[in-house]
N, C-alpha and C positions, 0 to 999 in steps of 0.2 A: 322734611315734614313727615309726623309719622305717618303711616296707613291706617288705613282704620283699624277697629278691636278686630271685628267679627274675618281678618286676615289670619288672626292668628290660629285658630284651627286647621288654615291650610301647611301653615309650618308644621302643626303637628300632625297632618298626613303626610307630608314629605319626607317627616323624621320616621313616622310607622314605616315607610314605604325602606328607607335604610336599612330601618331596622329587620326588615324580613329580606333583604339584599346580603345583606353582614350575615344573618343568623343560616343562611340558606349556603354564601359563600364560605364561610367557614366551618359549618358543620362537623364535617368528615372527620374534622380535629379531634372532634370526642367520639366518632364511631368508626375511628380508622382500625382498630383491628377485627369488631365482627364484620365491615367492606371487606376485610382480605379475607378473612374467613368466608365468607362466602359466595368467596368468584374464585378461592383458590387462589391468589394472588400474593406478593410478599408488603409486608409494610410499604417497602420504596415504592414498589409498583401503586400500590394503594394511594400513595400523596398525588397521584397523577388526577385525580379527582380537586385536589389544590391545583395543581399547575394547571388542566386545562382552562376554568375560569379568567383566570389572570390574564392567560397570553390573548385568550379571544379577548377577553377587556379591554387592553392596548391597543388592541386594532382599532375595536367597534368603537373607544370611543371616539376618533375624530372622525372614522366614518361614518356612523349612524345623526354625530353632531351636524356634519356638513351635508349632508345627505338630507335630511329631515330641517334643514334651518331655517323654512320657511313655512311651517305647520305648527300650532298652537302648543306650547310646552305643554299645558296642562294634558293635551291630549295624549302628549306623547308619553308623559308620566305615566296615565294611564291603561296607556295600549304595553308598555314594555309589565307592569304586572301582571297582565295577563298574561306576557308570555312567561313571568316567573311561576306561575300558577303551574301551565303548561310542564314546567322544565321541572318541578316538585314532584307531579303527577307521573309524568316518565320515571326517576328516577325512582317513584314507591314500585313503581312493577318493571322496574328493570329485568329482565329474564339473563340478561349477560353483562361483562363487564363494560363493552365496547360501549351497549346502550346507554350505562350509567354514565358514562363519558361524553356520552350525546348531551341528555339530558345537561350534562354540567357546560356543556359548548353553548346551551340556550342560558344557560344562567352568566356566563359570561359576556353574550349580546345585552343581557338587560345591564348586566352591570357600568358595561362601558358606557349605553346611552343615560340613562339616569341617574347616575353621580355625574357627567359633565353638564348635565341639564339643570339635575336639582340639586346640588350643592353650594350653586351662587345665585338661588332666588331669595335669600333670603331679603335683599334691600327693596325687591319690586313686593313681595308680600308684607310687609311692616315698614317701610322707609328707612331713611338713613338712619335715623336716630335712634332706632331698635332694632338696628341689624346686627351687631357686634352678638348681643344676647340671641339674636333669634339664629344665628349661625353657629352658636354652642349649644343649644339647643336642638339643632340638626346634627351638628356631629356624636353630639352624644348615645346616635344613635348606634355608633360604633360601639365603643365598649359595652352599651345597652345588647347587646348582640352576643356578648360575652358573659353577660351576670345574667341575664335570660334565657337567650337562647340556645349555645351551645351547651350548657348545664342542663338546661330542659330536654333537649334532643338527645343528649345522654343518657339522662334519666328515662325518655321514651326509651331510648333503644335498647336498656337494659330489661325494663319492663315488657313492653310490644315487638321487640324487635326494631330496630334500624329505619328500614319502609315507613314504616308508622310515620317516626320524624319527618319524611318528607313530604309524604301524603297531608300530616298537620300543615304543614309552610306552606302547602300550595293552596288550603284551603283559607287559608291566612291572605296569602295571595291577592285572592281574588276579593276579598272583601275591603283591604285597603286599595283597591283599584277603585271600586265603589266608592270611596270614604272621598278619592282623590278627584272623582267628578264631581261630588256633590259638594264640596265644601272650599275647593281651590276655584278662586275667578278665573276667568279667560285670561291669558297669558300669550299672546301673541307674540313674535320672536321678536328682542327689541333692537339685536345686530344678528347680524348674518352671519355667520363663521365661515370663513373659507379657509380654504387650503395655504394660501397667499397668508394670510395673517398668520398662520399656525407657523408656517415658515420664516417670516419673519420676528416671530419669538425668540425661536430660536438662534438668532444671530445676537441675542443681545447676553452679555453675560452674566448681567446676575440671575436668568432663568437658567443659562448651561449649568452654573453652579450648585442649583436647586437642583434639577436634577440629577447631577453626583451627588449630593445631600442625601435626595428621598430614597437612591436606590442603595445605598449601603446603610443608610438605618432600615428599611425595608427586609432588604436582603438579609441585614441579618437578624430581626425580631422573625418572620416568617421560615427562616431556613431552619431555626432553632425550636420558634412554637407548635409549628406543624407536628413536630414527633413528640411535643412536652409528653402525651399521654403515653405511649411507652414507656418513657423513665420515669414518670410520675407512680405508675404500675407495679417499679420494683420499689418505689420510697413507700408508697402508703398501701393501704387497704380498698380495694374497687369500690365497695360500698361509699365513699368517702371522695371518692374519683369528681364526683360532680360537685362537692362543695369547696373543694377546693378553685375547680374552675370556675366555682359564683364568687369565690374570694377575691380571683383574678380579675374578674368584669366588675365588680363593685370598684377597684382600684383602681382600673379604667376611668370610668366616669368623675372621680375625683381629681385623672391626671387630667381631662378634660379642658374639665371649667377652670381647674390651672394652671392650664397652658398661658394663658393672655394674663400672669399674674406677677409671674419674674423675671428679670430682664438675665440673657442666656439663657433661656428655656431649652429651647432644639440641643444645645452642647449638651446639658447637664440630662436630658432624655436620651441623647443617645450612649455616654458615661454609665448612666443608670441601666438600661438595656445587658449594656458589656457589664457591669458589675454583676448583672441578677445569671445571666446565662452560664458565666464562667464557676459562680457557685451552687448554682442547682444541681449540678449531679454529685456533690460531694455530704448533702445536707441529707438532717435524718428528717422525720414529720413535720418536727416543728420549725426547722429550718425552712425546712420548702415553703412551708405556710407566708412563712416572714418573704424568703424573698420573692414568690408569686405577687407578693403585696406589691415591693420595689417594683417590681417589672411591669406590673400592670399601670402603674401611675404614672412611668415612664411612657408605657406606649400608648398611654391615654392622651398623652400631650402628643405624637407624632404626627396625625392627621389633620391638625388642627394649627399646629405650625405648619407645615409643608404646606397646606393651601394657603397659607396666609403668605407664604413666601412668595408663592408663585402670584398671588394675589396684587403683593404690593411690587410686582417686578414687571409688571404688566396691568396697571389699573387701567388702561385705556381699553383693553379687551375684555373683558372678566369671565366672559365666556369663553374663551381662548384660552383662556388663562386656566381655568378649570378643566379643560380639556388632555391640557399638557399635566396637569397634575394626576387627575385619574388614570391617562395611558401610562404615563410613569411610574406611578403605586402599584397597577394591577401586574404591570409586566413585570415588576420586582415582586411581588407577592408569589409569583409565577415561580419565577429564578430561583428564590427562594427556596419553595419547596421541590425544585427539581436537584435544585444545588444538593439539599441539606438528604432529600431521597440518595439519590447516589453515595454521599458521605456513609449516611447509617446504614445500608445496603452492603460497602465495602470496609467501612471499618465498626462503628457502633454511634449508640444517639447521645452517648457522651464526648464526642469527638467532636458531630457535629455544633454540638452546646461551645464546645472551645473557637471551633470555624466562625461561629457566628460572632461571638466576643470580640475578635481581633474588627470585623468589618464595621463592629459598631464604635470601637475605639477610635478606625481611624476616620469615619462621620465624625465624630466629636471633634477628632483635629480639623479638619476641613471647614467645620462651621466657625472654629475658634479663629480660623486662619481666614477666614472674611471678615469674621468680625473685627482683628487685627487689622484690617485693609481697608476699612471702612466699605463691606460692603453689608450683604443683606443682614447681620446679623447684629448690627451694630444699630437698628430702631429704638429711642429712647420710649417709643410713644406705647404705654401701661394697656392699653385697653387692645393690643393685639401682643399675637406672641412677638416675645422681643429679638425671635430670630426671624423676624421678616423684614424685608427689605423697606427701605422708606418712600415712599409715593413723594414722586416730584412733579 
């Protein structure tokens, strides 16, 4: 049955609340070289502002889930903004590099707990029947994070300086925290996650599977996008720097809502990924333009298939299930740029661009190779992505 109308603005504070999670967690992307610049630090060292997020994200998320599984979601939604508020606010008057890293350790706690929270409410705020939509509608808050945010935060930082950007996001912060008590109903926990069930996931194989999945498509969009701005630096014009990254987030949102539209989605995004990273450093302007486009549609669908895997590989838990998805993502997101740091540190960010191509090819095989086996990827069912496992 569906939920009522007046649920659906609570989706669209959940989706704001992503959206200044993503725009907050990725940032650095587009202001990673005046960070180095101004702690005196080199590029790689700089992405360490990527990596801390991630790894705490892993943690935090099954422990802040199991930890807190007996306290009202909504509240919790809205206590973890404030502490992004908080981690914004730190990292505008960062005075050292260590602090900015602090800062990024508090952005990482929220991350872990409010995507394992609020990424699978979408069926208790609108019902079954409007969940499929009201769940691309939350994820779209990712690439949203891309054609807005991280283009905006550049733009700031080219204008105001760096600080500015984060100082805006925490004041953003705090205001969909506001948004998120006034307009999300009471949300009382409706399973309890424990440790036991979390363990239990994990014996069963179509989620081990999902896991090598998410983290070599992961690993390798993140080990590669982390430094795009560097090599994007020597293709184009700075001024231009940020329209290009709103080209890439608009592509996003389109890979999106297309995710749950083809059947092989996950293969044919992580294919697309290794196609776009092995050509970007070879292209001149308008090359890059084109394949930003590719790449961005590709990893617009990634988020949204990989929950949906873990989703249908575990319908009995969902919260569970969410859980292992987010630790997953984040600590690959991590990996990522620590991997693709050390790469461009010892050889260059064209290298990296090739490392990350080979991990995405062999994602592509791996999914293909379930899907050959009948397992998760091998879903006939149109209205999810067709590389998620089938609910029995």
């Amino acid at each position: 049955m569906t939920a009522p109308a007046p649920r659906w603005p609570a989706v669209f504070a959940v989706t704001a609340g992503i959206f200044a999670i993503v725009t907050t967690e990725i940032l650095p992307i587009g202001l990673l070289t005046p960070i180095a610049a101004a702690f005196g630090v080199s590029a790689g060292t700089a992405g360490w502002t990527m990596t801390v997020p991630g790894f705490v994200a892993a943690v935090a998320a099954p422990v802040v889930t199991v930890a807190t599984g007996r306290v009202d979601r909504r509240l919790m939604l809205a206590v973890l903004m404030v502490l992004l508020a908080a981690a914004g606010f730190l990292a505008a008057a960062a005075p050292a590099f260590w602090v900015l890293l602090t800062a990024r350790f508090l952005v990482g706690l929220v991350i872990g707990g409010f995507w394992s929270i609020g990424a699978g409410l979408a069926p208790r705020l609108v019902g079954t029947a409007a969940a499929a939509r009201a769940t691309s509608v939350i994820f779209s808050a990712v690439p949203l994070g891309s054609v807005l945010g991280v283009p905006l935060g550049t733009l700031i930082g080219q204008l105001a300086g760096w600080r500015s950007a984060f100082l805006l996001l925490g004041m953003l912060s705090l205001a969909i925290a506001a948004a998120l008590l006034v307009l999300t109903p009471p949300l009382p926990p409706a399973e309890v996650t424990r440790l036991s069930v979390l363990s239990g996931l994990l014996r069963r194989p179509r989620v081990r599977t999902g896991l090598v999945v998410t983290f070599l498509v992961v690993l390798a969009h993140f080990g590669t996008y982390t430094y795009v701005t560097p090599l994007l630096r020597e293709v184009v014009r700075p001024a231009v720097l940020s329209a290009y990254l709103l080209v890439y987030g608009v592509a996003g949102i389109a890979g999106t809502f297309l995710a749950g539209r083809f059947r092989g989605g996950f293969a044919v995004a992580a294919a697309l990924i290794a196609v776009s990273v092995f050509v970007l450093p070879h292209t001149g302007p308008l090359g890059a333009l084109g394949t930003l486009v590719v790449w961005g549609v590709a990893y617009g669908a990634v988020p949204f298939c990989s929950q949906a895997w873990f989703a249908g590989a575990a319908p009995d838990a969902p919260e569970a299930a969410t859980v292992l998805f987010t630790a997953s993502f984040q600590a690959t997101i991590s990996a990522g740029a620590l991997a693709g740091g050390f790469v461009v540190d010892a050889v260059s960010v064209p290298a990296v661009m090739t490392c990350g191509g080979v991990a995405a090819l062999i994602a592509a095989a791996v999914i293909r190779g379930a899907r050959r086996t009948g397992g998760p990827a091998s879903s006939p069912r149109p209205a999810r992505c067709p590389a998620a496992p089938p609910r029995r």
